[in-house]
N, C-alpha and C positions, 0 to 999 in steps of 0.2 A: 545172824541171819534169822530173820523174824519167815515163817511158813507161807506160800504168795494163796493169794483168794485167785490163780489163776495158774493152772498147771500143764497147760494142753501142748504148749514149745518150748524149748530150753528160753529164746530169747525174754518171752514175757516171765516166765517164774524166776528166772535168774535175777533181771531185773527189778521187778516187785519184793522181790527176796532184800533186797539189798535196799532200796527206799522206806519201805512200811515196816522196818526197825523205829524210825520217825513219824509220830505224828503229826506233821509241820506237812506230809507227802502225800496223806489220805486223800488231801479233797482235787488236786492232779491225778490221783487217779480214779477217782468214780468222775471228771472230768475228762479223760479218757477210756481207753477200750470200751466204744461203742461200735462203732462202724464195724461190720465183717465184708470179708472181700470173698472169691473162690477164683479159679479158670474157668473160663467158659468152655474150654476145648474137655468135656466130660473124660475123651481118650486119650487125654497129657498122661505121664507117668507121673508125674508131680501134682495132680490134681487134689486140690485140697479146702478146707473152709478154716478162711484163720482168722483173726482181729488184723484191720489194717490200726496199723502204728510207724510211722515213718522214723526211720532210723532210728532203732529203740536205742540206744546206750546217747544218741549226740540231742539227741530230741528232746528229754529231759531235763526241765532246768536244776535238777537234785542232781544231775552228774558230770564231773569232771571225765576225761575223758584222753587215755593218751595211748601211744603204741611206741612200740620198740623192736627194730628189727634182731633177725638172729644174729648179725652180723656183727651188732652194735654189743649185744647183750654178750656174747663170748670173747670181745677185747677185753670187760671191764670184770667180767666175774669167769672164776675159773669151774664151778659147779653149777648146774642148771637151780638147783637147789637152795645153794644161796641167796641166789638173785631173786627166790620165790621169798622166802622166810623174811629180806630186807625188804621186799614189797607190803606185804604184809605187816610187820613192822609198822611200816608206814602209814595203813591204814587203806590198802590198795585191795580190790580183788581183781584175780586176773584170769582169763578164759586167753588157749593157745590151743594148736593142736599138737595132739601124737600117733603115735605108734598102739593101737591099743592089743597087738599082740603082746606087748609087754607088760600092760594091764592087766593084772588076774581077774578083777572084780567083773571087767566086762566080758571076759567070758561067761563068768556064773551067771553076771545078772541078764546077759541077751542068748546066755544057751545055744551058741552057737559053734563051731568047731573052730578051733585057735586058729587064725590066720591075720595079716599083716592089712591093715587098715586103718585110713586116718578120719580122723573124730578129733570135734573140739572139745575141750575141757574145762570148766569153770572151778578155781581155787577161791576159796575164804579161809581159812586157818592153817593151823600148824600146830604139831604136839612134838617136844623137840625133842623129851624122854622118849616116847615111841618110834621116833622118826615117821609120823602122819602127817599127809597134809590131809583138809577137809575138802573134801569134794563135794559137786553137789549134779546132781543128771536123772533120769529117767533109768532108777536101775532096779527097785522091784516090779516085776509086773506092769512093765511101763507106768509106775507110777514117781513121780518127781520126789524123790528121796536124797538125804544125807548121808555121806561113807567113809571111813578113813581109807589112803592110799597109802604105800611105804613110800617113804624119800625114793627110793632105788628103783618103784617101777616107774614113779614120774619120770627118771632121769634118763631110766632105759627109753621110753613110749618118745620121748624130747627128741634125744638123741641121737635115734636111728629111726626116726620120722625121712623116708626117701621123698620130698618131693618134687623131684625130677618128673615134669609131667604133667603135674597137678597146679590147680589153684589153689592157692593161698589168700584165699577170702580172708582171711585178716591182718595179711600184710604183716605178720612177725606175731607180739604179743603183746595182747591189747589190759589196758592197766586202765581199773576203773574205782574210781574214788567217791564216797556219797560228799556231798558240798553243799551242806546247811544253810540255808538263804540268809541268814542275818552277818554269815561270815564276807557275803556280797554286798550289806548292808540295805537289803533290800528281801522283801519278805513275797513268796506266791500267795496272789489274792484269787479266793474262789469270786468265779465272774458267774453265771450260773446260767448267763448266754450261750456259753462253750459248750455244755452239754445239751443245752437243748436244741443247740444249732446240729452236732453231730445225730441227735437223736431224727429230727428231722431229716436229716441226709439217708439216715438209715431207713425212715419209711420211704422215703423217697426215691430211694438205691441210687442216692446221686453219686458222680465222683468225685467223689473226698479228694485225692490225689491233686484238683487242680487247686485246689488252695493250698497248696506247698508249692516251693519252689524247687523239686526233685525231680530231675530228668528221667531219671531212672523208670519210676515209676508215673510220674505227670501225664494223663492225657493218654493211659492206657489203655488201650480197645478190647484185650483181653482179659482183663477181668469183671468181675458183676459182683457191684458194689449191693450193701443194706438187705434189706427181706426179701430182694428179688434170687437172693444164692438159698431158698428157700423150694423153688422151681426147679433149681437147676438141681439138687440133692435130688429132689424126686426123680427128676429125669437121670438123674445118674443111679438110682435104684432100681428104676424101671429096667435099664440094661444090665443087671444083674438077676432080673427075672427070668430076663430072655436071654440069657445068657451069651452076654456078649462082652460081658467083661469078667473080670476073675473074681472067684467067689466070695472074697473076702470084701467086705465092707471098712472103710479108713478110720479104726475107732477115733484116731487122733483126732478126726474132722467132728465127730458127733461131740466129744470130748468139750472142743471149740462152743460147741451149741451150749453144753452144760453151764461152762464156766461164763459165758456172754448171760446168760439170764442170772447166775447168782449174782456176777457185777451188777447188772441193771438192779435186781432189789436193792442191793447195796445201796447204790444210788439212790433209787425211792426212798429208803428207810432216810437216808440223811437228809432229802429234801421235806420228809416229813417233822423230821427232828427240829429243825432250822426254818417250819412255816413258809416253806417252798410251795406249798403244796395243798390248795382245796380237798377236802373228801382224801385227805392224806394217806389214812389206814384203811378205807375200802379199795383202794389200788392199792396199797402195798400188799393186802390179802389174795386180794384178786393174781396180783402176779407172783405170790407164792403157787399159785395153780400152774403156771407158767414154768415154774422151776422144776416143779413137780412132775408136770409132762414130760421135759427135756428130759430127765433123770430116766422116766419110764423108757424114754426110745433109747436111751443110753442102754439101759439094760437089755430089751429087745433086741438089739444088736449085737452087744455080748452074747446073746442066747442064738441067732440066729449066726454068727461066729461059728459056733461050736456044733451045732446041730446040721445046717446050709439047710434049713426048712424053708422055703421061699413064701409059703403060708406067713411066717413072721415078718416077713418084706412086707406084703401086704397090710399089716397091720402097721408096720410101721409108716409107710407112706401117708396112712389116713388118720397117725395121730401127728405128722409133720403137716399135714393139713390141718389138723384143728388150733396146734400151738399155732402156727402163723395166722391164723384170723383171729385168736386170743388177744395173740399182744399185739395186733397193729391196734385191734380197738381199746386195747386195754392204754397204748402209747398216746395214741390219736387223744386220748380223753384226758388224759395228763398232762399232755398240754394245752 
């Protein structure tokens, strides 16, 4: 598992995690994660700022991609356990949900009082002397970290996962394989249309979603695509002045802002590398300013977290104002 340039939701670091072990995967992804989406409903409970990426694991052409019900998986193996070590083996990683009262580590690492809860889990390894698997989740400090588990609490958190009730957004257990494109006999070519077309969507705050064929999400009226979820942060900070929302600001969501500007450098750096790119290294400077900013409200937030000084909202709102007229002219001119 190579560390992801992108750590803000289990789905993006899990998966970057698992491609950019390969160099063959770099240029698919600074040809994606541009676009950001939000809710426009400010007073969702789920209101959040993410990377739109349409079904990250099937979307991918570096990933195979397969599931297995519970049903299927306890005819054929008698230990939950085995069936993870032979996946593995194989060259699989695999994200299922459990039981995280049985889980020790998620206690320590969310500090919260032991109780029965289902959570998904993403496996990459195994230590067979130890009886470890390797996990991978959001468990110091909400920050996307590595951990070893015992065989014995995977098997407990597995196997007395109640979910009578519940949805099973992943239909049993999902098995994911990285699939080297010359093993297809065909290799990913950087088009470098692809990213500039996304990048326009994103000044443009068009919806991305109609150029996919996903119902799901196709032709949604409630979200707000590109730099216009730039507006809508504010307005969602403004009701945290006036308190009308709770006091806690969504780090994950600022998080989101962080890691979308180190991707775009990324991007720039290699369109300079590879003569993409007029006046190359005065935009790639320029929008290290850009990162920098991001970083700064990152912080602010954290600070403004811990203190509820609404003085810091205000500061923050007016450097979310300054980044967003930074980089649309800093984008605009890039291309």
């Amino acid at each position: 598992m190579k560390y992801p340039p992108i750590t803000s939701f289990p789905p993006h670091a899990n998966l970057l995690s698992v491609i950019l072990n390969y160099q063959e995967s770099f240029e698919w992804f600074i040809s994606n994660y541009i676009q950001l989406i939000c809710h426009k409903d400010l007073l969702e409970p789920t209101f959040r700022i993410d990377f739109y990426q349409p079904s990250h694991w099937h979307y991918c052409p570096f990933i195979l991609n397969y599931k297995i019900t519970r049903d299927l998986l306890e005819k054929k193996w008698n230990k939950f356990s085995g069936f993870l070590i032979d996946c593995i083996d194989s060259d699989f990683y695999l994200m299922f949900n459990v039981d995280i009262f049985y889980v020790s580590i998620y206690k320590f690492a969310f500090g919260i009082e032991k109780k029965h809860s289902r959570h998904d889990v993403f496996i990459f390894g195994y230590d067979r002397e130890n009886q470890t698997f390797d996990i991978a989740d959001f468990f110091h400090k909400g920050k996307y970290t590595y951990k070893k588990v015992a065989f014995s609490e995977i098997e407990k958190g597995y196997d007395n996962l109640n979910m009578t009730g519940q949805y099973d957004y992943l239909n049993g257990i999902e098995m994911i394989k990285y699939q080297p494109h010359h093993a297809l006999n065909r290799k990913f070519k950087f088009d470098i249309n692809i990213p500039v077309r996304f990048i326009k969507e994103y000044l443009l705050s068009s919806n991305t979603s109609k150029r996919y064929d996903l119902s799901t999400i196709k032709n949604n009226d409630e979200l707000i695509y590109g730099i216009s979820i730039y507006n809508y942060l504010i307005d969602f900070l403004e009701l945290i002045i006036a308190g009308k929302l709770g006091v806690n600001i969504l780090i994950r969501s600022i998080h989101v802002l962080y890691d979308h500007k180190m991707a775009m450098l990324h991007r720039i750096e290699y369109f300079v590398e590879h003569n993409y790119l007029k006046d190359g290294k005065h935009i790639s400077n320029a929008y290290s300013n850009i990162v920098n900013r991001a970083n700064k409200i990152r912080n602010l937030i954290i600070k403004y977290n811990l203190t509820k000084d609404t003085g810091i909202v205000h500061k923050i709102i007016s450097e979310i104002r300054t980044l967003a007229a930074e980089e649309k002219e800093i984008l605009e001119r890039m291309l």
